[in-house]
N, C-alpha and C positions, 0 to 999 in steps of 0.2 A: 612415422605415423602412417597408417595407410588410408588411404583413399577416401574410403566413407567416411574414417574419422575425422579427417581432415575438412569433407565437407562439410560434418553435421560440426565441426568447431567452428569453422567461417560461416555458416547461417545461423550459430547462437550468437558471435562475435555481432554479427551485422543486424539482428533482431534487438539485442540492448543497446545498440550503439541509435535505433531508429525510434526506439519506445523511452527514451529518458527524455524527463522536461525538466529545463533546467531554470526555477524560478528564481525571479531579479531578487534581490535585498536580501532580507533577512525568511525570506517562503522558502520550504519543504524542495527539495530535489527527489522525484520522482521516477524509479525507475522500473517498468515491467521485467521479472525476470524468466515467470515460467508462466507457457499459457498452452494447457493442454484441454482436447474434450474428454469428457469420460464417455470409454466405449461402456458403461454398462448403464447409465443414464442419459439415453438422446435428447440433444438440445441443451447439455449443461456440460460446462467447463471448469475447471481452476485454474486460477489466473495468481498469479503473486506478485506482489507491490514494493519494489524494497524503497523505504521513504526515510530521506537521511534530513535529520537537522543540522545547521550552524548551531555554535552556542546561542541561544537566546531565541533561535529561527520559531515557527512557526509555520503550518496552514490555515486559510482560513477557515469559516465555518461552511461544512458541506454535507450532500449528502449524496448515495450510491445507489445504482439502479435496483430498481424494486424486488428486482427479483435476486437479488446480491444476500447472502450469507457471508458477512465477515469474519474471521478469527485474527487478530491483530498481538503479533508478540514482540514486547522490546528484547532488540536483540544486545544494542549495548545503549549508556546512559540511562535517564528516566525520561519519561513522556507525560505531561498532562493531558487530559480527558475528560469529556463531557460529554455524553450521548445523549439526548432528549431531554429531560427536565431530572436530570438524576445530579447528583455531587461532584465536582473536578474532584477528580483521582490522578493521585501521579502512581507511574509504575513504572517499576523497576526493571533492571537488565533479565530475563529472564521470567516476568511475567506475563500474562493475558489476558485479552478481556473480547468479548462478540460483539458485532454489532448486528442486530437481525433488519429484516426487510423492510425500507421503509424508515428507519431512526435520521435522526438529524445529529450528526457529528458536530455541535458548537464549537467545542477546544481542542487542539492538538495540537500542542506545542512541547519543546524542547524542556525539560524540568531543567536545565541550569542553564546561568547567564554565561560558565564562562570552560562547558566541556561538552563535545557532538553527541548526538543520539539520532540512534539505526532500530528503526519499527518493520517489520516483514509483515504486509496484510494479504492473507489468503483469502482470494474470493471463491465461493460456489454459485456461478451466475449461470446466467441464458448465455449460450455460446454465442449469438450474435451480439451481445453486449460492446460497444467496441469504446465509451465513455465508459470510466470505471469510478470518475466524480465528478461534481456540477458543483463549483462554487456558488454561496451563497450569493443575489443579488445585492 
């Protein structure tokens, strides 16, 4: 492996190794996997969220900095969901749904009691964003 590559491998190794939060019980394990600016829009980033449930796990109710554009895809299991005063939806491996600026994520939980599920949330924020949720009080 040469040189660069080896360091840009040890600063992404040591980058998720500092940005996972690893919640008690049955709560969402959270981990940043890509956080770049875009050079063609100043001041804004994509950030991506990989969020694994236990069977049955859960996050609580929350919501994302205002100036956050979500795109949220299950990648494997189903996910239930509630954005603001709309319907619990569960989705599927391979579906999606947005959350826009401002929405209050109510539900996000695991769709089964007894198989994991893997949600990839892509943010479009303010680069200096550096909270990407606020649990509900």
């Amino acid at each position: 492996m040469s040189g660069k590559l080896a360091t840009a491998a040890a600063f992404a190794v040591a980058l998720v190794a500092c940005t996972t939060s690893y919640a008690a019980g049955d709560k969402a394990k959270v981990t940043l996997v890509y956080d770049q600016k875009l050079p063609n829009v100043p001041g804004k980033s994509i950030k991506a969220v990989l969020v694994e449930y236990k069977p049955g796990g859960m996050s609580p109710g929350h919501t994302h900095p205002k100036s956050a554009f979500i795109y949220a895809t299950v990648l494997e299991g189903s996910i239930k969901s509630q954005v603001n005063d709309g319907p619990v939806k569960t989705y599927k491996a391979g579906e999606s749904f947005p959350e826009f600026p401002g929405d209050h994520h109510s539900v996000s939980a695991n769709g089964s009691k007894t198989e994991p599920a893997k949600l990839l949330a892509i943010f479009v924020v303010n680069s200096d964003e550096t909270e990407l949720t606020t649990d509900d009080k």
